[in-house]
C-alpha positions as CSV (number, residue, x, y, z in Angstrom):
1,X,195.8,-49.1,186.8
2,X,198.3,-46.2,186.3
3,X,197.1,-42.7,185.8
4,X,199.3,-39.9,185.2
5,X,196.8,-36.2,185.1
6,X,196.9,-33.3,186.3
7,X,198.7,-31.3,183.3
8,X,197.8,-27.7,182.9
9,X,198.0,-26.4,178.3
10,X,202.0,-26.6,178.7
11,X,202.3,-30.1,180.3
12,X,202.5,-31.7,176.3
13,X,206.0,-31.0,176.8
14,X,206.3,-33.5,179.2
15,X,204.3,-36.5,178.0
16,X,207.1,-38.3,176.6
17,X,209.0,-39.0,179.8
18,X,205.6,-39.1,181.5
19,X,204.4,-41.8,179.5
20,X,208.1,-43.7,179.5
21,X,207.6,-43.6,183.7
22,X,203.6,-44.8,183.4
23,X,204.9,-47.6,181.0
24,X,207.3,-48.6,183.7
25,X,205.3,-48.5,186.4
26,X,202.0,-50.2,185.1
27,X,204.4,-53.2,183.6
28,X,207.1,-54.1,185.9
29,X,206.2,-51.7,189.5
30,X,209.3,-49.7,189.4
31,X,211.1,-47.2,187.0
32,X,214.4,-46.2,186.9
33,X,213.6,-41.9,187.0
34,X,213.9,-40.4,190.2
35,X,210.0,-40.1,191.3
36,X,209.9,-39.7,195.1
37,X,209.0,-36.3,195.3
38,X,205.7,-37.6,193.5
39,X,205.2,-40.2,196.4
40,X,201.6,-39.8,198.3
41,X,203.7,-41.3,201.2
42,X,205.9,-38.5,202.1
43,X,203.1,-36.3,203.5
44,X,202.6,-39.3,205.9
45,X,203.7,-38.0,209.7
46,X,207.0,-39.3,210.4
47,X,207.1,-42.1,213.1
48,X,207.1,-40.4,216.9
């Protein structure tokens, strides 16, 4: 499951790239737009 939330009244704007990335992700696990900043994993502590 792929969920894409968190919009506030202006985020419309954005649903067509939005839902081109969600597409890409829920079918083949990988899109081509640069989405790393929105990685849960870079709040991880880096290795010691």
């Amino acid at each position: 499951m792929t969920v894409a939330c968190g919009f506030s009244g202006h985020g419309f704007k954005f649903v067509p790239v939005v839902g081109e990335i969600v597409a890409d992700l829920a079918l083949t696990g990988t899109t081509a737009h640069p989405i790393g900043l929105f990685d849960p994993r870079r709040l991880a502590a880096a290795p010691a």
